[in-house]
DRENMARTOR-605276 format. One record per residue (C-alpha): chain; z, x, y; residue number from 1. Coordinates in steps of 0.5 Angstrom, whole numbers, plus 500, padded with zeros to 3 digits. Each point is the difference from the previous one (the first is absolute). Example, Ala and Ser with C-alpha at 12.3 -4.5 7.8 and 13.67 -1.06 7.14 Angstrom:
% DRENMARTOR-605276
votor  up  east  north  kemi
A  516  525  491  1
A  498  502  507  2
This chain:
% DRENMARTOR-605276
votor  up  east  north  kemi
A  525  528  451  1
A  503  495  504  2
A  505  495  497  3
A  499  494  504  4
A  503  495  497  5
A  504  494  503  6
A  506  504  499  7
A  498  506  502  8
A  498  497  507  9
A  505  503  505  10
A  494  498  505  11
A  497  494  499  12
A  494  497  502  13
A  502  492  501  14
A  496  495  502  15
A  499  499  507  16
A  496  504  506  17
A  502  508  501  18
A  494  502  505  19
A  501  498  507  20
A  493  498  503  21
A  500  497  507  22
A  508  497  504  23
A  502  495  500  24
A  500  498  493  25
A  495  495  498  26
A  504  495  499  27
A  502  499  507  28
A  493  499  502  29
A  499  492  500  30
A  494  495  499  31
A  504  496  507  32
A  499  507  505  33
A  491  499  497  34
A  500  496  505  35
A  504  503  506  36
A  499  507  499  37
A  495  501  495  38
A  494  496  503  39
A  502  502  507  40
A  499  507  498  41
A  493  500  499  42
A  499  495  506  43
A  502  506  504  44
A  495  507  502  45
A  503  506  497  46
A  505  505  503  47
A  496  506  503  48
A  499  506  496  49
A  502  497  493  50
A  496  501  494  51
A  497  494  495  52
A  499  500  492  53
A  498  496  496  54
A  503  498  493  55
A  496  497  494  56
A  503  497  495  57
A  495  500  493  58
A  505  496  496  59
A  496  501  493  60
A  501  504  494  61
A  498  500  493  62
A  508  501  498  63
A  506  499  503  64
A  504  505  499  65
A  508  498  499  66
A  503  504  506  67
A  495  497  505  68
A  504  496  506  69
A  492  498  504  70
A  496  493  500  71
A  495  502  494  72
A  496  496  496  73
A  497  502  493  74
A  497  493  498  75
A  495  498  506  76
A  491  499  498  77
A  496  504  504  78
A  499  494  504  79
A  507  500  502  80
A  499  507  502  81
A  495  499  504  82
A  503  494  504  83
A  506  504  501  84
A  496  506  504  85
A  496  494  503  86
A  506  498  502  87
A  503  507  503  88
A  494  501  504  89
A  501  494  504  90
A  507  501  502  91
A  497  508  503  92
A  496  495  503  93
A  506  495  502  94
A  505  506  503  95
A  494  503  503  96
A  499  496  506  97
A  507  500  501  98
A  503  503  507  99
A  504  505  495  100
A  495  503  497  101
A  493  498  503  102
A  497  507  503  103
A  504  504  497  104
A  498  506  495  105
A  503  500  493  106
A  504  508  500  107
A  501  498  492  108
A  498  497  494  109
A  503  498  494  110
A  498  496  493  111
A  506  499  496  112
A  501  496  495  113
A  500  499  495  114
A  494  503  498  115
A  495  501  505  116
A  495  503  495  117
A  501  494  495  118
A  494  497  504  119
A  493  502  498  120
A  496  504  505  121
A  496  495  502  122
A  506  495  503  123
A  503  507  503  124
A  493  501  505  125
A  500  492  500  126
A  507  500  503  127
A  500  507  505  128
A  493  497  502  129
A  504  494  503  130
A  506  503  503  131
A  495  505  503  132
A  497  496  503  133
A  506  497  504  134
A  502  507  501  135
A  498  507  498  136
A  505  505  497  137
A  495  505  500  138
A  505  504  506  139
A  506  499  496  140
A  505  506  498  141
A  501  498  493  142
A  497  495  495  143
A  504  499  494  144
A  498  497  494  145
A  504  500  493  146
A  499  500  494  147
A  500  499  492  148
A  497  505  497  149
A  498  495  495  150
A  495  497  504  151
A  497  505  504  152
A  492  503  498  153
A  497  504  503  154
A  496  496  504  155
A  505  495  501  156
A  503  507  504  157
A  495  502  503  158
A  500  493  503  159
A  506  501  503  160
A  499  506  502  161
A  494  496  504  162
A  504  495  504  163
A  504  506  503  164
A  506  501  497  165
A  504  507  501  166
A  506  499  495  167
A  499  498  494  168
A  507  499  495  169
A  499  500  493  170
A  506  496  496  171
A  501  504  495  172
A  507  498  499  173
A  501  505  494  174
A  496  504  495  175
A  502  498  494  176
A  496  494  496  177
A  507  498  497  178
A  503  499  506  179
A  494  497  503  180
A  500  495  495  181
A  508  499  500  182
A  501  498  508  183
A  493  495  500  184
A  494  505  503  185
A  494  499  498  186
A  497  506  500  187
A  500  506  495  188
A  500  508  502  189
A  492  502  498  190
A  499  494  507  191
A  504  504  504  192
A  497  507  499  193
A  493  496  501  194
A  501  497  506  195
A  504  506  503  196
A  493  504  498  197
A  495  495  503  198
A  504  499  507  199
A  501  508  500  200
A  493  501  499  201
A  498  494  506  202
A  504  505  505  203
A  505  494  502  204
A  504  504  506  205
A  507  498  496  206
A  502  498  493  207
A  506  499  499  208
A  504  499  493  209
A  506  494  499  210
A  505  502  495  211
A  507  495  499  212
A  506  504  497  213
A  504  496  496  214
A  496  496  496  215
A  501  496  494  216
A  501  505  495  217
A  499  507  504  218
A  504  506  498  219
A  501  507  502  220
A  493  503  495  221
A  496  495  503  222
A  501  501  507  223
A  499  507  500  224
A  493  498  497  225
A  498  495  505  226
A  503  506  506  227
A  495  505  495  228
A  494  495  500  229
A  501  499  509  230
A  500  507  501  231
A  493  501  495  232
A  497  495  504  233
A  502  503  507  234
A  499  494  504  235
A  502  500  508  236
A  506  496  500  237
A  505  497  493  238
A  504  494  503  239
A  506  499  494  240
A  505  494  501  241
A  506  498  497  242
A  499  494  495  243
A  504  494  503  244
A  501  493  497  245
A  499  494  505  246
A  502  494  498  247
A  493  497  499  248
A  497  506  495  249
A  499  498  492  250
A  506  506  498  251
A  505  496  505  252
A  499  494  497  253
A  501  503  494  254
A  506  502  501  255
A  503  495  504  256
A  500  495  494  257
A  501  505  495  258
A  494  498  495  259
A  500  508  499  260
A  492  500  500  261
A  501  509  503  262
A  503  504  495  263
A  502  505  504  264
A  502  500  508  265
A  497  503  506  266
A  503  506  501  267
A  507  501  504  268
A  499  502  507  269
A  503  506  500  270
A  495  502  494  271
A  494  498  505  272
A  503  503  507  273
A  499  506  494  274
A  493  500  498  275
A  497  498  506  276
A  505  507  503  277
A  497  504  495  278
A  492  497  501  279
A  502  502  507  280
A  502  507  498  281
A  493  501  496  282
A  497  498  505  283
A  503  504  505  284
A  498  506  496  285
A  492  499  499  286
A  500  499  508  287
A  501  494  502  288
A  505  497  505  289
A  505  494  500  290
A  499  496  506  291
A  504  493  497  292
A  504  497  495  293
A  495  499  496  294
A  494  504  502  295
A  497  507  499  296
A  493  503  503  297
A  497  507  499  298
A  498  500  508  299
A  505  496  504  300
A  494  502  506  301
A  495  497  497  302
A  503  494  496  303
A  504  495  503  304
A  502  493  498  305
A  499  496  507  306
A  501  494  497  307
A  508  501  498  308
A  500  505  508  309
A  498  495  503  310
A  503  494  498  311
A  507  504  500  312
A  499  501  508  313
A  498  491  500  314
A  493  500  500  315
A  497  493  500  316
A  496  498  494  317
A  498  494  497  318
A  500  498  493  319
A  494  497  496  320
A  502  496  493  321
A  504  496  498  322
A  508  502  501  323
A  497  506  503  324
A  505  503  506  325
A  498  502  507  326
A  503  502  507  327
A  498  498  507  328
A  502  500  507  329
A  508  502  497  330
A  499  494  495  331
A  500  500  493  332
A  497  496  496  333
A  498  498  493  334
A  494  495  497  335
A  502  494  495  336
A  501  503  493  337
A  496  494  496  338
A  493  501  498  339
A  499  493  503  340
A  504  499  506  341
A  496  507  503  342
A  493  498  498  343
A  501  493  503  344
A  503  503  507  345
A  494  505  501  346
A  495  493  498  347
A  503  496  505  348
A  500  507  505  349
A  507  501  501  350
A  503  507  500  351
A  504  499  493  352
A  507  502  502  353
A  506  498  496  354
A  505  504  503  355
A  503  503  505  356
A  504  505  504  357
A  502  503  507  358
A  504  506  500  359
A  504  501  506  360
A  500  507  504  361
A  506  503  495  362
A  497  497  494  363
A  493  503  502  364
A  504  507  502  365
A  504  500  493  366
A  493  498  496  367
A  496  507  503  368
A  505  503  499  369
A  502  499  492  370
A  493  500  499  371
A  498  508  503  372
A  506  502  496  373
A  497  499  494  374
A  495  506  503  375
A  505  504  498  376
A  502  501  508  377
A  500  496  507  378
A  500  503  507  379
A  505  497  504  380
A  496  501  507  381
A  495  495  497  382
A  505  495  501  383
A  502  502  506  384
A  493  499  502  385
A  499  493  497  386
A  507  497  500  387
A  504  503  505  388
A  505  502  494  389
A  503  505  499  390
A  500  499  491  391
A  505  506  499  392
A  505  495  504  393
A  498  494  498  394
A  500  502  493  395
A  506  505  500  396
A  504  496  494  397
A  494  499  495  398
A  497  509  502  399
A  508  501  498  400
A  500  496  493  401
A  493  503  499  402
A  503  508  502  403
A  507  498  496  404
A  496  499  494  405
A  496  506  501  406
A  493  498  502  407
A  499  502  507  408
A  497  507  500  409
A  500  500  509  410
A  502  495  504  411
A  498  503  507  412
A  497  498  507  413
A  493  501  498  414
A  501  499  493  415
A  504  496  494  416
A  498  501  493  417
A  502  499  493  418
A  501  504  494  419
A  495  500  495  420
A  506  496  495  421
A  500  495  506  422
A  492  499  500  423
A  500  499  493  424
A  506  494  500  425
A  498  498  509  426
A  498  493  498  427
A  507  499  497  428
A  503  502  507  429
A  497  497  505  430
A  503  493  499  431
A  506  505  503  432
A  495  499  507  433
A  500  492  498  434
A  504  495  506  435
A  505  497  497  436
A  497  493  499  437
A  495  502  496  438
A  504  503  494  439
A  503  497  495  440
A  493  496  499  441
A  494  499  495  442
A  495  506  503  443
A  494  495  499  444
């Protein structure tokens, strides 16, 4: 068993955010650019040939786990659950008649959370029959919707699988009852495998399994077992992150005033990079194939993950929910992040955007960029094509640091391509792609 006492941290886990999301960092974007840049987005049509998703943000969970950075609310009636969801439907109705968005199919479809499967069966239907009137998604290539396995009956999934959803994600996270407990979920293992049986029997096109390395309390003995239990389970793709801790978790807060609430630390990166190695290693041998840093599928010509493609070569997408993020016409955007301030906005029709942030042509290049190398591998002739860039020269210094560390597998004209140590570890390197202005500062 592994020692992950503080004194045994060569690594540690320290407050702040590890995972690169989007470029620039959050903390650029800025309420004053709402109105130069963010609200001109969506007045202007669409650059041909762009595809466009739409995000759902459901904030509602029965707990709040205490490494959860999202807008979650544990403590709304089901009054104000049905308010909310009016509310997010008459923001689809707003931004559809916008000269961005209206006309223009929806390639995918994504319910985040939160958790989306806290809501009854009845206000599920309620809601997708409003947003579906507006505009269908029935030819879209992916719908995804995630779950608590605690929530789910097997009704409740085949009324998800009735609103056409093609991926569904269970947030397993672990399988062990204990450490479950120890980092806040709310369910228990004997739910896992019963909505893993009821969504397997209702012939959802792809199910896929969550699992978080490191969390409080994880060891060697138990991370064999949750890799033991995914493999019994078989499902068509397993995503494993690394645990992190943002500012704004229940842990973090712990840990910046030194209360001492968590008696054992998360686990050191080093020791996670591990885990997540090995589970990669398992899989790799009952027949999967790794197509991310934290992604492995059983049939990569079969399962895809449009979402993350898409949004990593500068889809548009408009995010419904309070401090949901979107993208449009090269803009990114976020909601206000108050549950008050954003329902006030819809009601009075105005699109509730709090923040804002045009890239320039460089920072939209480095952005692709980073974000396909997460992939594993990138295409300079994609960036040829796009940017007019030559991305070998352009990023030659940040590709020699990477390659004198020993991450770099290849590093041609048709391919650059990280080893399997530096997929494992790539979210601490891509700050090396970072412009200089934007290092040194808060991520968020």
């Amino acid at each position: 068993m592994i020692d992950h006492t503080p004194s045994a941290l060569a690594d540690p886990t320290e407050v702040g955010s590890y995972f690169v999301a989007t470029y620039p960092p959050f903390s650029t974007w800025s309420t004053a650019a709402v109105a130069s840049d963010g609200r001109p987005a969506f007045a202007s049509p669409p650059a041909p040939g762009v595809p466009l998703g739409l995000y759902l943000h459901i904030p509602f969970c029965r707990k709040r786990c205490h490494f959860c950075y999202f807008r979650v609310y544990t403590d709304k009636n089901a009054q104000e659950v049905a308010d909310y969801l009016d509310v997010l439907a008459h923001e689809w109705e707003l931004y559809a008649n916008l000269p961005s968005i209206a006309g223009r199919p929806l390639n995918f479809v994504y319910f985040g959370g939160g958790t989306p499967s806290f809501l009854s069966t009845k206000q599920l239907e309620g809601l997708v029959s409003r947003l579906n009137a507006v505009t269908s998604w029935r030819q879209a290539e992916e719908v995804t919707f995630e779950c608590e396995p605690g929530t789910l009956t097997e009704a409740k999934l085949a009324s998800i699988r009735g609103i056409g959803v093609t991926r569904l994600s269970l947030g397993v996270e672990n399988f062990s009852d204990e450490i479950l407990e120890s980092n806040g979920r709310a369910h228990r293992s004997p739910e896992i495998g019963r909505a893993y049986e009821f969504a397997r029997s209702l012939g959802f096109p792809q199910i896929n399994i969550d699992l978080i390395a490191g969390m409080l309390g994880e060891t060697d003995e138990n991370w064999r077992v949750c890799i033991d239990r995914t493999l019994e389970l078989q499902p068509d793709s397993v995503t494993i992150y690394q645990m992190e801790l943002p500012f704004n978790t229940t842990i973090s807060g712990n840990l910046l005033k030194g209360t001492g609430r968590f008696a054992q630390p998360v686990a050191d990166w080093s020791t996670k990079r591990r885990w997540v190695g090995e589970a990669f290693a398992a899989l790799e041998a009952n027949g999967y194939y790794v197509r991310s840093a934290y992604t492995a599928v059983k049939n990569p010509e079969r399962t895809r993950f449009i979402y993350t493609d898409r949004l990593w070569q500068g889809a548009d997408m408009v995010g419904l929910g309070v401090a949901s993020f979107g993208h449009m016409n090269g803009v990114h955007v976020q909601n206000l992040d108050t549950w008050e301030t954003y329902a006030e906005a819809i009601r009075r029709d105005d699109i509730p955007l709090s923040r804002a942030y045009r890239p320039t042509h460089e920072e939209r290049l480095i952005r692709e960029f980073i974000l396909q190398l997460k992939l594993g591998s990138i295409r300079p002739v994609y960036f040829q094509e796009k940017y007019g860039a030559d991305v070998l020269q352009r990023f030659r210094d940040p590709l020699d640091s990477i390659a004198a560390d020993g991450y770099i597998a290849e590093r041609s004209a048709e391919r650059v391509a990280l080893t399997r140590e530096g997929l494992l570890r790539v979210d601490g390197l891509l700050k090396r792609f970072f412009l200089p202005e934007h290092l040194g500062i808060r991520y968020t």
